[in-house]
VEXDREN-2710 file (C-alpha; in Angstrom, 1 decimal):
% VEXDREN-2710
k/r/px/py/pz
1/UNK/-32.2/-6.7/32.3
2/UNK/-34.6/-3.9/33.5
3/UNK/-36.3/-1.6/31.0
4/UNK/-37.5/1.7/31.4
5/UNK/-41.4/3.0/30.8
6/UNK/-40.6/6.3/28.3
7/UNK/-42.5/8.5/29.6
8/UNK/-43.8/11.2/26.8
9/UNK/-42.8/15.0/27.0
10/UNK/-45.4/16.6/24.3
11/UNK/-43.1/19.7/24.7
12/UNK/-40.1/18.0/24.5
13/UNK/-38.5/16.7/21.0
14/UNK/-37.3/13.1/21.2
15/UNK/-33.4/12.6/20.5
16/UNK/-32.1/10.2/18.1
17/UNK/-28.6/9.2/17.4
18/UNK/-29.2/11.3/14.0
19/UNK/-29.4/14.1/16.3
20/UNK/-25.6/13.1/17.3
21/UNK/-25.0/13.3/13.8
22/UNK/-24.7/9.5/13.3
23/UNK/-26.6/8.2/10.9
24/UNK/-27.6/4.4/10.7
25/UNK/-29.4/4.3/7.4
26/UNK/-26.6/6.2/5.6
27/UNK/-24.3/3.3/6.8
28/UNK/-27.2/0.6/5.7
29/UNK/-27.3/2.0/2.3
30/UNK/-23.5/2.0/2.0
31/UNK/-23.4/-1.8/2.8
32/UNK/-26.2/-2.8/0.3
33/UNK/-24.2/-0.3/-2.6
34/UNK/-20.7/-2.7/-1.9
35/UNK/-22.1/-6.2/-1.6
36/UNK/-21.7/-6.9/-5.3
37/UNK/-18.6/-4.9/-5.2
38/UNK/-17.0/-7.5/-2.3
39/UNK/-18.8/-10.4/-4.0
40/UNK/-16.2/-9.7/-7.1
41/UNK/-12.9/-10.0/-4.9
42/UNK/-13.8/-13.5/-3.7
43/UNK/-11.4/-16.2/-3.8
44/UNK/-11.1/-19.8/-3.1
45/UNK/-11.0/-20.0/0.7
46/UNK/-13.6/-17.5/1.7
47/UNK/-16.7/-18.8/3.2
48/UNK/-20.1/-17.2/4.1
49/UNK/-21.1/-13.4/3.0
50/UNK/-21.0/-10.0/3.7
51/UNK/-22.4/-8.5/7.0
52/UNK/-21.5/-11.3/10.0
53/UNK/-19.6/-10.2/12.7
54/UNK/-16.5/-11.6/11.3
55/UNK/-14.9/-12.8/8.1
56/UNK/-14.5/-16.1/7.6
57/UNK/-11.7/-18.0/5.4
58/UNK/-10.8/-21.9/5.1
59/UNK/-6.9/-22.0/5.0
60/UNK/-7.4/-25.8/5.0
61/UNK/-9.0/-25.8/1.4
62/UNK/-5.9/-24.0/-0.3
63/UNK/-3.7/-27.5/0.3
64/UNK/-0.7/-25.5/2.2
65/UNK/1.5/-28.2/3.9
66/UNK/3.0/-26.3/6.8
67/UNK/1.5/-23.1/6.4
68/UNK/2.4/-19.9/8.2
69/UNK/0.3/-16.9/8.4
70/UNK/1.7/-13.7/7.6
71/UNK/-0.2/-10.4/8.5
72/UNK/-0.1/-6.6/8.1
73/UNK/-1.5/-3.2/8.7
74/UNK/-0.9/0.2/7.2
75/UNK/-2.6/3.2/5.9
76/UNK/-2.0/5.8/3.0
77/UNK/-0.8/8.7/5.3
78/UNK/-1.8/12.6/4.5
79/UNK/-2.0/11.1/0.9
80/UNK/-5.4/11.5/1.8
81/UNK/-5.2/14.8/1.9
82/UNK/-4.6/15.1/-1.6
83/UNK/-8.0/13.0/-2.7
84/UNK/-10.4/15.1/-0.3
85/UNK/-8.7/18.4/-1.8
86/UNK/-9.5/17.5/-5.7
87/UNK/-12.5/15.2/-4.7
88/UNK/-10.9/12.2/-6.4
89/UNK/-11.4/9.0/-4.2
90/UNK/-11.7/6.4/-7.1
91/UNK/-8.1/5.1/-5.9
92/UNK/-6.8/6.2/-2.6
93/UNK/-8.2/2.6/-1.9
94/UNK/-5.8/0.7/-4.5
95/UNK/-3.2/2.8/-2.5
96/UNK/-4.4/1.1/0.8
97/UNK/-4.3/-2.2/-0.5
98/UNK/-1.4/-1.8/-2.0
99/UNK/0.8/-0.8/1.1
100/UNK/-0.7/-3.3/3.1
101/UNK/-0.2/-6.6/0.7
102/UNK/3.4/-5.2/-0.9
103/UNK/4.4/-5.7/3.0
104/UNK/3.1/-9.1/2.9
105/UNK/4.8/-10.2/-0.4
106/UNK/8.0/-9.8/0.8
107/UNK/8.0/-13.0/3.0
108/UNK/6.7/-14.4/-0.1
109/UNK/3.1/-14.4/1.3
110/UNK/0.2/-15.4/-1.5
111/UNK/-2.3/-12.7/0.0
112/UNK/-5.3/-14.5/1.0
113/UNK/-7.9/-11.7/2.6
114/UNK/-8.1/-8.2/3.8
115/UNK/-10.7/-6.0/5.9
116/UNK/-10.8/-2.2/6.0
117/UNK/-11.7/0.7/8.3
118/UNK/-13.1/3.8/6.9
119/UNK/-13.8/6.6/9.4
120/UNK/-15.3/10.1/8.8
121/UNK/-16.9/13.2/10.4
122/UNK/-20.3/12.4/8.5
123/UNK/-21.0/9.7/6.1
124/UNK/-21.2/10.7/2.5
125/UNK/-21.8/7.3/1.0
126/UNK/-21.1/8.6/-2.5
127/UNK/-17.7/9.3/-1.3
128/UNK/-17.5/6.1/1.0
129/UNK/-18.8/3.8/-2.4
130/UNK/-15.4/5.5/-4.1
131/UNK/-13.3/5.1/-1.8
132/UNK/-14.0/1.6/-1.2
133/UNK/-14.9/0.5/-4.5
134/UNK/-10.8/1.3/-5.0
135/UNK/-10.3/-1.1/-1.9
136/UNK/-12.3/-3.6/-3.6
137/UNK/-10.3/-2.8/-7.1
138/UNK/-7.1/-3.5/-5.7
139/UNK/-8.3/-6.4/-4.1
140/UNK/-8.6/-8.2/-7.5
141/UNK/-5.7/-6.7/-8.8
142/UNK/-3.7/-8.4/-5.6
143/UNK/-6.1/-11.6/-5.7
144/UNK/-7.6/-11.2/-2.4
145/UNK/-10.5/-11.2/-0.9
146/UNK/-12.3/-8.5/0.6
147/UNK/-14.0/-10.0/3.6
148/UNK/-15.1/-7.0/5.5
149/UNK/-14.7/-4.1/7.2
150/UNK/-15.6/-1.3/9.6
151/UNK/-17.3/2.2/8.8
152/UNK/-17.7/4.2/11.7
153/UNK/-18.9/7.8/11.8
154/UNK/-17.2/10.0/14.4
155/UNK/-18.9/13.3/14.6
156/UNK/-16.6/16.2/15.6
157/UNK/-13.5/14.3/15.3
158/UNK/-13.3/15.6/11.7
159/UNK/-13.1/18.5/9.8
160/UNK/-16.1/18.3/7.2
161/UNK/-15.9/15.9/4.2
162/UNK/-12.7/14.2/5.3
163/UNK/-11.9/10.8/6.3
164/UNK/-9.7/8.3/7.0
165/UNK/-8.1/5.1/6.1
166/UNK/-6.7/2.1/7.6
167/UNK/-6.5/-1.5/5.8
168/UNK/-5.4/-5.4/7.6
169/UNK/-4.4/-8.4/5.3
170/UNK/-3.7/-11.5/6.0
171/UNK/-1.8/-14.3/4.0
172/UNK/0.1/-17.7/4.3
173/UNK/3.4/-18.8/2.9
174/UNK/4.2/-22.1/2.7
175/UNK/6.8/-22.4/5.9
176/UNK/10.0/-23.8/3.3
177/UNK/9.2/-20.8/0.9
178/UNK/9.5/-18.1/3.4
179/UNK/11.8/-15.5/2.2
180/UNK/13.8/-13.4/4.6
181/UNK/17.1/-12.4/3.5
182/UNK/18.9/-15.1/5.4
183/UNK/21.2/-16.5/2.3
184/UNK/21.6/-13.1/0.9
185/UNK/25.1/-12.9/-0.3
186/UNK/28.1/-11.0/-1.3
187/UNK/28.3/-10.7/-5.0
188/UNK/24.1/-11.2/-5.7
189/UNK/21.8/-9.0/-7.6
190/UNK/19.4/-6.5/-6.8
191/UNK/16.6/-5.8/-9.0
192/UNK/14.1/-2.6/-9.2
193/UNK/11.0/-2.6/-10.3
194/UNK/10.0/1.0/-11.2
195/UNK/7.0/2.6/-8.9
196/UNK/4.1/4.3/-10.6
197/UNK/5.2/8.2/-8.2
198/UNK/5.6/8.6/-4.7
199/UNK/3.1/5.8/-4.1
200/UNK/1.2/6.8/-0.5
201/UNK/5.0/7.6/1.0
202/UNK/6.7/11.4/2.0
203/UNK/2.9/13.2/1.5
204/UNK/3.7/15.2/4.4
205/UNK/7.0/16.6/2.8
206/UNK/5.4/17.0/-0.5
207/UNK/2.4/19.0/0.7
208/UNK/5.0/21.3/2.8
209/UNK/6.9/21.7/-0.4
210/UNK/3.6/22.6/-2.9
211/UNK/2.7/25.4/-0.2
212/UNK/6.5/26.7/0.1
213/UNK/6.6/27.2/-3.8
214/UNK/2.8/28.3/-4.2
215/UNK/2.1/25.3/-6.5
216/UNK/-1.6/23.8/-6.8
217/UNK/-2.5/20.9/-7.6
218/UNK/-4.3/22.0/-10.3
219/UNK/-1.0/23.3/-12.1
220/UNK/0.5/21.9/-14.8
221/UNK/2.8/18.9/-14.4
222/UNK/4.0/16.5/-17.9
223/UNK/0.9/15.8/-19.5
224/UNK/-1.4/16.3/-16.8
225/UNK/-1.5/18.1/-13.5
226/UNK/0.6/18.1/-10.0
227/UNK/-2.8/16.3/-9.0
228/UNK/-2.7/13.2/-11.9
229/UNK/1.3/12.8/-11.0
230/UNK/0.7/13.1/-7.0
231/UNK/-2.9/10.4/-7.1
232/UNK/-1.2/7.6/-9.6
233/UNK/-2.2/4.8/-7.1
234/UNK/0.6/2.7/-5.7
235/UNK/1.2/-0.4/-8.0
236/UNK/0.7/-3.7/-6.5
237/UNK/3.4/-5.9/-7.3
238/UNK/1.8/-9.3/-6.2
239/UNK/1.3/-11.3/-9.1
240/UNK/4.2/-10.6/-11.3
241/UNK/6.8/-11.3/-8.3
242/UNK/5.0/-14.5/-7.6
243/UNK/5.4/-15.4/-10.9
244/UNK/8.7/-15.1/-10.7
245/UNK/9.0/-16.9/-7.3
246/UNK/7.8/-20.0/-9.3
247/UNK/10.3/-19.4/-11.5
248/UNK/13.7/-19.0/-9.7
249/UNK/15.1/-18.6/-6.3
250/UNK/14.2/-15.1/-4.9
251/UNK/16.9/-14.2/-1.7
252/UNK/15.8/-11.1/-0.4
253/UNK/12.6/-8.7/-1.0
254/UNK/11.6/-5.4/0.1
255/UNK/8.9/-2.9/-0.1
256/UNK/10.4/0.7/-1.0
257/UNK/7.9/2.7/1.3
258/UNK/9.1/5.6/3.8
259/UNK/12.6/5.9/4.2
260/UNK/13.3/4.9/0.6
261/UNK/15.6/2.4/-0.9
262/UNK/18.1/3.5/2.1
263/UNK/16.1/2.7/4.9
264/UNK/14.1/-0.2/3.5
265/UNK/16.5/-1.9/1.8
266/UNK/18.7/-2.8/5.0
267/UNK/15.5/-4.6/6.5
268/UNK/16.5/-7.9/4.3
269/UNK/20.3/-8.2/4.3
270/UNK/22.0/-9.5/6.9
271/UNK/24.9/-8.5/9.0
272/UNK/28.1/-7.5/7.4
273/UNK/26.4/-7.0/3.5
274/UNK/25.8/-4.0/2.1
275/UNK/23.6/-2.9/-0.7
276/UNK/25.4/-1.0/-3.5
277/UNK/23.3/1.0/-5.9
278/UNK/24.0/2.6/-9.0
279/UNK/22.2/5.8/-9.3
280/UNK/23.1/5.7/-13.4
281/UNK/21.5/2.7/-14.0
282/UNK/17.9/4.7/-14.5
283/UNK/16.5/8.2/-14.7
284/UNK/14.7/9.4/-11.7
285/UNK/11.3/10.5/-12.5
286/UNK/10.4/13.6/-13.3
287/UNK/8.2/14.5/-10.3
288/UNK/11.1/13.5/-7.5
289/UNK/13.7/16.0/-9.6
290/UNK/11.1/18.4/-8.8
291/UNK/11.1/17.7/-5.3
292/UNK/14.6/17.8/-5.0
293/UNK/14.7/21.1/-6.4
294/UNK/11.9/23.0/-5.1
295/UNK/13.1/21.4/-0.9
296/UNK/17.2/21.9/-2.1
297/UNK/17.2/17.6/-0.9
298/UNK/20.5/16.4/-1.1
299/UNK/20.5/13.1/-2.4
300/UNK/20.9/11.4/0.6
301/UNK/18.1/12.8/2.1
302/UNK/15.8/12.5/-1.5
303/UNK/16.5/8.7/-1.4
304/UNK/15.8/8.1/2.4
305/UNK/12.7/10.2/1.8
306/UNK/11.1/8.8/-1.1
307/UNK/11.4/5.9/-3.5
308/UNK/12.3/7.5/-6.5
309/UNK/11.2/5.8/-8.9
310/UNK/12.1/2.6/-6.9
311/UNK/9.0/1.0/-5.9
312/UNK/10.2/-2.5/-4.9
313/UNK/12.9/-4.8/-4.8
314/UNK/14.2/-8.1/-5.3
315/UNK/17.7/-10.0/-4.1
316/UNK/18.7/-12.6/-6.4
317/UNK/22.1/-14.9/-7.3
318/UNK/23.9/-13.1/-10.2
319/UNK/23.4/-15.6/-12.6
320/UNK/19.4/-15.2/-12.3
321/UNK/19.5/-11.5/-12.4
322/UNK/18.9/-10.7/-16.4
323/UNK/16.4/-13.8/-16.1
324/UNK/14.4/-11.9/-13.0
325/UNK/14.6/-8.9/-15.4
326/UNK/13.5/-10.3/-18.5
327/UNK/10.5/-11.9/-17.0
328/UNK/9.4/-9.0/-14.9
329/UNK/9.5/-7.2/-18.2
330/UNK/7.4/-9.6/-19.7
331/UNK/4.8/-9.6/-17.0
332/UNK/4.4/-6.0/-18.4
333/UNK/6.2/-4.3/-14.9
334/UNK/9.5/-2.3/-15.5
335/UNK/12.2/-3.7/-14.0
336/UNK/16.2/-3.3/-14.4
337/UNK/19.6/-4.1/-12.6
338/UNK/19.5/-1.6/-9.5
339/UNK/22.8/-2.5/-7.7
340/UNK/24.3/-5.0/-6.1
341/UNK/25.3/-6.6/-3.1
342/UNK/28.9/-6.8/-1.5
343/UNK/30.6/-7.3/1.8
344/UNK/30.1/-4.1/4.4
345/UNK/33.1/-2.5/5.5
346/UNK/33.9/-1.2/8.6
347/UNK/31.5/1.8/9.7
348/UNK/29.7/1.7/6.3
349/UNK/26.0/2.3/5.6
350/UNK/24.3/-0.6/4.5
351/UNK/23.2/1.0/1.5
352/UNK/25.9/3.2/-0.6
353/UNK/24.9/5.3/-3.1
354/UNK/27.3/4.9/-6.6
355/UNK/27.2/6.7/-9.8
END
């Protein structure tokens, strides 16, 4: 490798990568601020520390017969939007985790670790700290381990002060315990359990609809604001539902993200089923009866929008279906008979809408 002799210009200022608005001790500092933060999501598996080139994880010490890896990606969308805006970023991160290991549950995955990249115009590392402080929250909620991550600063690519998200998990499922739909049959069960709002899903719609009416966020909304209904992090579903895997057979799962219960749904059930829901069988939230009205959403298009109030599912034989709901209660989630399944006919949807 040949290097250069720097030759000194006393009238010319040196140029640093600060210059370029990149700033390596901000991004030092952050690091040192999260290491006892990432130390508290570890889990049995997880080997070596913070700040190596990669994570790394022994799948051998968990006992897994025939295990299968299951992995994911996702982000939280222009919900981001929302945080910058009202400067709360305590728990846009539980929102990341959240869509990312939801996803993974419904092969029946045990989430084992996750990494995150965080990307801004300039590093603020009290905002940075927040934001992945939530990461590291929901982390413990989902029992996995934070392992790493990326935080880049990308100078012009940004409008001031914002940033964004994007989260990878991995996890393993024993290869007999995959669930995927297959035995999903007419006359079963399927179970809701209620989400905590829109989770991180139809932002884009929702922001469009608070600037067509003139609503803030800082208006009034229940008990609170349009900004304490539209932040409630997505809930993470992981340990109640594996609870209940231990507990009975589970046929079918699905994460109620974008495209709601109509487009998710259909994901799990196999040809010639279709999903029948009963839209009396619970109230839809306050803050989607709002959307509804201030967008004029026919229903069809409010359920294949957002979840309303639907923020998973699970597919079970009919004679397990009060046990799934009474245990799912119990585990402190709120859960109830959503519908059921049936045979398709002819040029059907696979999800019909009943009252």
């Amino acid at each position: 490798m040949r290097l250069y002799t720097i030759v000194s210009m006393p009238d010319k200022k040196p140029t640093s990568y600060d210059d370029a608005g990149v700033s390596i001790e901000r991004g030092s500092e952050l690091v040192e601020r999260l290491k006892a933060r990432l130390k508290g999501t570890a889990r049995p598996g997880v080997m070596g520390g913070i700040g190596g080139f990669g994570g790394l994880f022994d799948i051998a010490s968990l006992g897994y017969r025939e295990p299968v890896l299951v992995a994911g990606t996702d982000g939280v969308g222009t919900k981001l939007k929302l945080a910058v805006a009202t400067g709360r970023h305590d728990t846009i991160g539980i929102d990341l985790v959240a869509m990312c290991v939801n996803d993974l549950l419904v092969q029946g995955a045990e989430p084992l670790f996750f990494l995150d990249y965080y990307v801004c115009e300039s590093l603020d590392v009290d905002v940075a700290e927040s934001v992945i402080a939530g990461i590291a929250r929901g982390c413990e909620i989902a029992a996995c381990a934070l392992i790493g991550g990326e935080t880049a600063e990308h100078p012009g690519a940004f409008p001031p002060g914002e940033y964004d998200l994007a989260g990878f998990c991995v996890g393993v499922v024993e290869k007999s315990r995959l669930v995927n739909g297959e035995s999903v049959a007419d006359g079963d069960a399927v179970i809701a359990l209620a989400s905590s709002g829109p989770h991180a899903n139809g932002y884009s719609l929702i922001r469009r609809l608070l600037k067509q009416t003139g609503t803030t966020l800082r208006d009034g909304f229940g008990d609170g604001t349009f900004a304490d209904v539209l932040l409630q992090p997505t809930l993470i579903y992981v340990r109640p539902v594996r609870e209940l895997l231990s507990r009975l057979t589970i046929k079918g799962m699905a994460h109620i993200t974008g495209g709601g219960v109509i487009e998710n749904l259909p994901r799990v059930l196999p040809e010639g089923t279709a999903a029948e829901i009963d839209l009396s069988a619970w109230d839809l939230p306050d803050i989607f009866l709002w959307l509804q009205e201030a967008g004029s959403l026919d229903a069809w298009e409010l359920f294949r929008t957002f979840n309303c109030g639907v923020g998973y599912a699970v597919i079970v034989a009919d004679s397990d279906a009060q046990a799934a709901v009474d245990d799912l209660n119990a585990a402190g989630q709120t859960a109830w008979r959503l519908g059921r399944i049936r045979k398709r006919r002819k040029d059907e949807a696979q999800v019909v809408l009943t009252e």
